[in-house]
DRENFIRO-152267 format. One line per field, with one value per residue (C-alpha): residue number from 1; residue in three letters; y, z, x. Coordinates in Angstrom, 3 decimals. Layout:
N
num = c(NUM,...)
residu = c(ALA,...)
v = c(Y,...)
w = c(Z,...)
u = c(X,...)
This chain:
324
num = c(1,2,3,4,5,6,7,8,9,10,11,12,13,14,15,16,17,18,19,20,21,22,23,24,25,26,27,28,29,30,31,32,33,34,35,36,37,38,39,40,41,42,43,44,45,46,47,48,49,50,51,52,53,54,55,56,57,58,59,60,61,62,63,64,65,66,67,68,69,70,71,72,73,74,75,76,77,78,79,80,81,82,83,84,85,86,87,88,89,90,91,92,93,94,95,96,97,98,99,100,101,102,103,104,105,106,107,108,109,110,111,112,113,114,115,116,117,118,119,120,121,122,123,124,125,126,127,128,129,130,131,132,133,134,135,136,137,138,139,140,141,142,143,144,145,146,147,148,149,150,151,152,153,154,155,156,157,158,159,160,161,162,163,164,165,166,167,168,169,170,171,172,173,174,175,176,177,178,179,180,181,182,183,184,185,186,187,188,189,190,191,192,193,194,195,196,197,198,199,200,201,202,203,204,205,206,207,208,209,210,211,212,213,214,215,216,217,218,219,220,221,222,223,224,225,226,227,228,229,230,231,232,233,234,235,236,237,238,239,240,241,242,243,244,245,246,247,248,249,250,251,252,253,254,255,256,257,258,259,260,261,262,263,264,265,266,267,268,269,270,271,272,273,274,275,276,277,278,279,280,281,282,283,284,285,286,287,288,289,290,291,292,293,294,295,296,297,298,299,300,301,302,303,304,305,306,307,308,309,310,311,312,313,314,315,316,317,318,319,320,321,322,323,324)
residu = c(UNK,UNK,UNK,UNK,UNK,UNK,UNK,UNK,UNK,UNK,UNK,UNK,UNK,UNK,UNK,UNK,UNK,UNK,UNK,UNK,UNK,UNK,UNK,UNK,UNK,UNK,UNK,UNK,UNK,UNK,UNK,UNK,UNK,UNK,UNK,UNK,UNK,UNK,UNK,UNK,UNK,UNK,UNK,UNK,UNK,UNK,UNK,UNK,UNK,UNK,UNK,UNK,UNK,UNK,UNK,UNK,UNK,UNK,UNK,UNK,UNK,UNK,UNK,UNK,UNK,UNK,UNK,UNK,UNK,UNK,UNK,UNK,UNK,UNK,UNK,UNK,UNK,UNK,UNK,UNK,UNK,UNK,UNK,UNK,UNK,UNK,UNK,UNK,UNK,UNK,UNK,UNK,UNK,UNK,UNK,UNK,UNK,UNK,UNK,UNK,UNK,UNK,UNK,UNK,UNK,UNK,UNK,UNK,UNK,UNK,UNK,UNK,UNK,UNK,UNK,UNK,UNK,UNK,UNK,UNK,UNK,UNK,UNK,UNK,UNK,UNK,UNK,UNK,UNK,UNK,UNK,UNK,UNK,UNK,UNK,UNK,UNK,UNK,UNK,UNK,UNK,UNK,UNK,UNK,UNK,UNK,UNK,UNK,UNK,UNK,UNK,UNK,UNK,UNK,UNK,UNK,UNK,UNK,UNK,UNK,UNK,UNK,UNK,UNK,UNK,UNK,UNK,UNK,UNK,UNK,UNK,UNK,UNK,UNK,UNK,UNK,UNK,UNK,UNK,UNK,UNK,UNK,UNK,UNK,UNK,UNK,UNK,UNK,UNK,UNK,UNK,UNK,UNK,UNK,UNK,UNK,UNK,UNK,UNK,UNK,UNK,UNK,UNK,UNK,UNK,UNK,UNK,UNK,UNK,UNK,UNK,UNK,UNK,UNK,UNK,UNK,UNK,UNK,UNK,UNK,UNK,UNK,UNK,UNK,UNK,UNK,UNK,UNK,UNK,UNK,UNK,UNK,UNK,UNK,UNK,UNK,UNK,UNK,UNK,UNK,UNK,UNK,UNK,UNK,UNK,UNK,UNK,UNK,UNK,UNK,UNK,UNK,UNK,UNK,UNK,UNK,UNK,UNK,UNK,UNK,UNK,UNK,UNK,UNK,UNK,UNK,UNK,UNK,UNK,UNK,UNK,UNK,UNK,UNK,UNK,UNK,UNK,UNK,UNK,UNK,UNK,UNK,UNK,UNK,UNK,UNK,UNK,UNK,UNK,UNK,UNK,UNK,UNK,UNK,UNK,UNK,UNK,UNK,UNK,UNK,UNK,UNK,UNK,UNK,UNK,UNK,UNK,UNK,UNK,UNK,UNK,UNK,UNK,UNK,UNK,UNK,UNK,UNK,UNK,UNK,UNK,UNK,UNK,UNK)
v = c(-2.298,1.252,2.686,3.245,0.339,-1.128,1.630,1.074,3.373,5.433,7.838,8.324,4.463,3.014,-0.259,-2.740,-5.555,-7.436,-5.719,-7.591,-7.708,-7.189,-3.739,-4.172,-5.284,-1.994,0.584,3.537,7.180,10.809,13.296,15.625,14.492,15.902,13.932,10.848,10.552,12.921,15.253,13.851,11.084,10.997,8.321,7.982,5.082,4.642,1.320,1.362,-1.376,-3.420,-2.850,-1.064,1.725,3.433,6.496,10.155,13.347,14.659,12.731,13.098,16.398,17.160,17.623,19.454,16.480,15.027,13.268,16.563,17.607,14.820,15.563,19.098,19.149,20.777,17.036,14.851,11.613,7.974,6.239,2.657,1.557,0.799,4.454,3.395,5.883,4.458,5.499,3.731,2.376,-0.114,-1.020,-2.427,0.449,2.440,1.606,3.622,6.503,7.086,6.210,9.049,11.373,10.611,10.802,13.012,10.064,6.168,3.003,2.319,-0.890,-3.609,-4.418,-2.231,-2.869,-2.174,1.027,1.732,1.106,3.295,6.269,5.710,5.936,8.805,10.689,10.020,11.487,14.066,13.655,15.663,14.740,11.124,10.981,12.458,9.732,7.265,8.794,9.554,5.464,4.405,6.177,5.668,1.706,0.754,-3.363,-4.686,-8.446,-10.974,-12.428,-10.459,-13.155,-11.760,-12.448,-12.826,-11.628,-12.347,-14.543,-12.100,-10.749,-14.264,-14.541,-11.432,-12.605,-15.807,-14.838,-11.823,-13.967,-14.523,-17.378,-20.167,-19.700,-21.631,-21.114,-22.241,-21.953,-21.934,-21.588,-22.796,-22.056,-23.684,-26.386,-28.287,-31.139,-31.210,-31.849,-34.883,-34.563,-33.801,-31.701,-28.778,-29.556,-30.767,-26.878,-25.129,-27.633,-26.842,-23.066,-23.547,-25.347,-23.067,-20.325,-22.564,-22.772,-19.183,-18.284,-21.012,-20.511,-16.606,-14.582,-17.994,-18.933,-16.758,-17.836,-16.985,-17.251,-17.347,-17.062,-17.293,-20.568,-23.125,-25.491,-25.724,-26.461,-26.741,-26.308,-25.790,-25.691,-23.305,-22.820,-20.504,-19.491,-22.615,-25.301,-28.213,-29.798,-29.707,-31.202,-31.190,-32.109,-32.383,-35.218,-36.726,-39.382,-41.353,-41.642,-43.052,-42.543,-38.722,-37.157,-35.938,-33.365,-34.842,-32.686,-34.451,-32.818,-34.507,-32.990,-35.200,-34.697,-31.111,-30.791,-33.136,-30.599,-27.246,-28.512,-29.694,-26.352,-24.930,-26.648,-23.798,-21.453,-18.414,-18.620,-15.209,-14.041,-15.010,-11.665,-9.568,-10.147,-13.730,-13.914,-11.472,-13.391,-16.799,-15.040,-13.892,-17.621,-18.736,-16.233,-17.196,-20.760,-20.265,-22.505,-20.925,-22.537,-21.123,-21.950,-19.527,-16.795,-15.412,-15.892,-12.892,-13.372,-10.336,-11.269,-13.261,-16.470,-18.132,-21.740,-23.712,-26.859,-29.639,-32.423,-35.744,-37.138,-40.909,-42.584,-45.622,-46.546,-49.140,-46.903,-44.785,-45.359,-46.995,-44.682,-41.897)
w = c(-76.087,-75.743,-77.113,-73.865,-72.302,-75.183,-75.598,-75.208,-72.464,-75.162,-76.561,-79.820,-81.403,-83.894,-83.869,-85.828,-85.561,-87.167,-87.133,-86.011,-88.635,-92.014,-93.318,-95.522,-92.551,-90.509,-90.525,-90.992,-90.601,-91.449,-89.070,-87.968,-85.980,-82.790,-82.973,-84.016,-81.296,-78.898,-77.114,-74.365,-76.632,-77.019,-79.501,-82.505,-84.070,-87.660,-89.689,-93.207,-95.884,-93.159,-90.755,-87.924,-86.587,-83.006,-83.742,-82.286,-83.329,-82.687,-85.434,-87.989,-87.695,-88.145,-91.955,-94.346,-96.063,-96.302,-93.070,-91.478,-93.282,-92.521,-88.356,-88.119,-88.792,-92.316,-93.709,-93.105,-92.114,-91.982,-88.766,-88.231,-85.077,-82.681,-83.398,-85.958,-88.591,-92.019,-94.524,-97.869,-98.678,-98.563,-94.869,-96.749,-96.072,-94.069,-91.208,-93.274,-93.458,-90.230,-89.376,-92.015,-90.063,-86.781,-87.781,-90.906,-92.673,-92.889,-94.150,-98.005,-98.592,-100.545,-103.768,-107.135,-106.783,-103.086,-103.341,-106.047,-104.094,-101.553,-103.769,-104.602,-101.185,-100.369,-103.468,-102.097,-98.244,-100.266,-98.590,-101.623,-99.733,-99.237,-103.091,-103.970,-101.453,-103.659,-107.021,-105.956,-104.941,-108.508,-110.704,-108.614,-107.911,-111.459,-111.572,-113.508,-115.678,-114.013,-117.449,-121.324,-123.674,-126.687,-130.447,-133.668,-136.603,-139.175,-138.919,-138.197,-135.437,-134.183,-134.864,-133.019,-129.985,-129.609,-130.389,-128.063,-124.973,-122.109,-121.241,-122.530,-124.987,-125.722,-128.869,-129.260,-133.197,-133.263,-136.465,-136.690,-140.262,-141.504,-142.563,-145.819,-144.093,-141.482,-138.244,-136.346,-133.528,-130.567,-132.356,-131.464,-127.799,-127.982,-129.665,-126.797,-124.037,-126.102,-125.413,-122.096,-121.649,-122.464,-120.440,-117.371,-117.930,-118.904,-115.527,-113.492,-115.005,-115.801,-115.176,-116.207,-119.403,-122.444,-124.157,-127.235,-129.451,-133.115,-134.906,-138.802,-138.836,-141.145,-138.700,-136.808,-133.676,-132.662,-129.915,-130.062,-127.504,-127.467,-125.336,-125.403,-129.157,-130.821,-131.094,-128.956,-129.287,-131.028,-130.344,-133.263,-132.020,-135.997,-137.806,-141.086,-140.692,-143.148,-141.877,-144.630,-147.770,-146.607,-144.902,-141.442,-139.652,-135.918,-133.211,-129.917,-126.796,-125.698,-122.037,-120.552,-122.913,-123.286,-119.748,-119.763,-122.849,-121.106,-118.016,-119.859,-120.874,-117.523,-117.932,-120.347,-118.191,-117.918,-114.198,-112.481,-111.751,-108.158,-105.841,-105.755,-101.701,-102.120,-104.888,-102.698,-99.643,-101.853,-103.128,-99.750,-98.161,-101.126,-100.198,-96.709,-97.418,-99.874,-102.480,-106.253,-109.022,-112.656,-113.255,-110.095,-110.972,-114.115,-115.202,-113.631,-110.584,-110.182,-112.084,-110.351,-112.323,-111.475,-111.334,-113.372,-112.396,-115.077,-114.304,-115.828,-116.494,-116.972,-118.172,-116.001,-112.651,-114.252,-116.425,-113.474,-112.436,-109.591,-107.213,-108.579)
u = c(-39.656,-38.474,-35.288,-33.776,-33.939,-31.380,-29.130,-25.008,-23.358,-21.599,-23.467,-21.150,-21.706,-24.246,-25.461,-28.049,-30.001,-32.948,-36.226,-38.946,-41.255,-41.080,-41.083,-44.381,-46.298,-45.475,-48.090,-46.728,-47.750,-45.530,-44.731,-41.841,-38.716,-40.261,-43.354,-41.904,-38.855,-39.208,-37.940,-36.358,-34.528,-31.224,-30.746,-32.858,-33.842,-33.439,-34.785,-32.822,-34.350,-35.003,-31.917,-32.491,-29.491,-28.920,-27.276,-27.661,-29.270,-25.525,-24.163,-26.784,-26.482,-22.804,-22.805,-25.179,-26.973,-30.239,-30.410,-29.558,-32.548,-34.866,-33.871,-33.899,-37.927,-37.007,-38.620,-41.354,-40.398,-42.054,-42.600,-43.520,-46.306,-42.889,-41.630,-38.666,-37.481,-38.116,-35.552,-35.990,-32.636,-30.466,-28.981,-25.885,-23.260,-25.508,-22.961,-20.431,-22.522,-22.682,-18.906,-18.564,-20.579,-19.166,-15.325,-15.184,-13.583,-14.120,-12.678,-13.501,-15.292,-12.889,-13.380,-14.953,-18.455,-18.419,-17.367,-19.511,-22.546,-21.466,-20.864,-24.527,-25.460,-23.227,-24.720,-28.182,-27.309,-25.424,-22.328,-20.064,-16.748,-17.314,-18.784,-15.182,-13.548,-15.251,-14.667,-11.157,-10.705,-12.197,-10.130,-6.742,-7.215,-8.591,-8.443,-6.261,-6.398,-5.349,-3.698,-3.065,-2.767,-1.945,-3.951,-1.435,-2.438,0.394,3.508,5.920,3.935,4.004,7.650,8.326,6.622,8.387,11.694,11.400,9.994,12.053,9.103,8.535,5.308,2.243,0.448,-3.179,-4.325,-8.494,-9.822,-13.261,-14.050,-10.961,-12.306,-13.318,-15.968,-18.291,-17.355,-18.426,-20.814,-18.617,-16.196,-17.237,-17.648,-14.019,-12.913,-14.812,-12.719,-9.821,-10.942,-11.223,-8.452,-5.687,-7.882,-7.438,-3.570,-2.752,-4.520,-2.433,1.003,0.390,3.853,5.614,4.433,3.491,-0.079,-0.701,-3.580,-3.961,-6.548,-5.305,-2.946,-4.016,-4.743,-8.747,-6.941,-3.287,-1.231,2.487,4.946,8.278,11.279,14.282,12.878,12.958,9.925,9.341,6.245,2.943,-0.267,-2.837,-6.446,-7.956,-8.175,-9.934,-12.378,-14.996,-17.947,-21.112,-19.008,-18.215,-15.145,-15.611,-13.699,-12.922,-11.753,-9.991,-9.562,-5.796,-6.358,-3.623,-0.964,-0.969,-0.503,2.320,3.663,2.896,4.397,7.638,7.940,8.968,12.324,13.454,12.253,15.487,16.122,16.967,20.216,21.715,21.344,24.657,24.802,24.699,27.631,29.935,29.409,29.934,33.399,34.492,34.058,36.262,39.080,38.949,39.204,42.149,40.567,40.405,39.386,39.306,35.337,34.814,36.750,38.140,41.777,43.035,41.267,39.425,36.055,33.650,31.697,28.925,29.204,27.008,25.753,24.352,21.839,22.031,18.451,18.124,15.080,15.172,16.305,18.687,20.281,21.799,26.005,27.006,27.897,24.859)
């Protein structure tokens, strides 16, 4: 099949496709860009790790790097029995390279390790701006965690925390070694679900809920449960069991229930302030309508409340009012 016969109508684009045999069964021989394209060829034909490239001599020429090099006769190059270019890299984001080379700039790969790889493959061509494109792209868009929890060390620390936190907080105490018997046989699977656990939920509820871990309370493993700065719950997984005239350390893993805890603690959640447009145009429908009342506005009229509304919560249907 010769080059031409497959070429696009513009001159200017690159394209690939899948070679048609493996690399290692291509018998290959070196020579100089004339001998192995051609004069009379305008495109050349390039087969990267495997992926094979239409470009032209125009582009790989534009910039002084190796490919320049490697098609201005300065380098030997490696030819397979069809005629193909053999360069002995990846194929990966050799599409990039040459979008480089054809518009002087080029869309950066998403993601960290993406564009690391490319600034491997740009230092290799020797493409110094597109290396500092890279370099420049790492050190401006450094990832961030997706959730801090943070580790206690003392009780005041801990007290600090709480009382500061305009969450609610969820405290997970792990302490392994605190313990004065041997553990039963699936306690320590149940401490690494436990682990695992709170991981899960301070991914899921991050931004809403403060997780905390600590690491010196004198329980092996706890979980306790606060809203608005005071304590509402605790779940401890330890208990003491006999087992063959011995005490036994058990460790449960109460999956159900500390969901039903860490989800209760979203009711004392601090609710954000009603937007400023909102409450003016809420005042001026008042005005219009000529109805004042003294929980809307202040006793001398001028300052603006913001009604607050309380929900009843009954525990059964039957112990709702008529009329509710």
């Amino acid at each position: 099949m010769s080059g031409d016969g497959c070429l696009p109508q513009h001159h200017s684009q690159s394209h690939s496709t899948s070679p048609d045999c493996p690399l290692a069964c291509s018998k290959t021989k070196t020579c100089t860009y004339r001998g192995a394209v051609g004069l009379g060829n305008k495109y050349v034909r390039l087969n990267v790790g495997g992926t094979l490239f239409y470009t032209t001599l125009q582009v790989l020429n534009r910039q002084n790097s190796m490919l320049k090099a490697m098609f201005s006769g300065k380098k030997e190059v490696f030819t397979d029995k069809e005629g193909w270019i053999l360069i002995d890299r990846s194929g990966k984001h050799f599409g990039s390279i040459l979008c480089y080379l054809r518009d002087g700039t080029v869309t950066l790969p998403k993601g960290r390790q993406a564009v690391l790889e490319l600034l491997a493959e740009a230092k290799y061509y020797l493409l110094q701006e597109l290396v500092e494109l890279c370099q420049n792209s790492l050190q401006g868009n450094k990832e961030q965690p997706l959730c801090v929890i943070p580790v206690v060390t003392s009780c005041k620390e801990e007290e600090r925390l709480i009382q500061a936190s305009t969450k609610p907080v969820v405290k997970l105490v792990y302490n392994r070694s605190n313990n004065k018997y041997s553990y039963t046989s699936n306690s320590d699977d149940n401490l690494l679900k436990n682990i695992e656990l709170f991981d899960r939920l301070s991914l899921s509820f991050n931004g809403r809920v403060l997780f905390i871990k600590d690491v010196i309370g004198d329980e092996i493993c706890c979980w306790s449960f606060y809203g608005q700065g005071r304590k509402l719950a605790e779940v401890c997984c330890t208990s003491i069991v006999y087992a063959t005239e011995k005490k036994q350390t058990k460790v449960e893993f109460p999956e159900a229930r500390i969901y039903e805890e860490t989800l209760n603690t979203l009711l004392y959640e601090t609710m954000p302030l009603p937007d400023n447009s909102l409450l003016e145009a809420t005042r001026r429908s008042y005005n219009n309508c000529g109805s004042h009342s003294e929980e809307e506005e202040g006793p001398g009229g001028g300052e603006l409340r913001v009604r607050r509304i309380h929900v009843k919560r009954y525990s059964t249907y039957d112990d709702r009012q008529l009329g509710h």
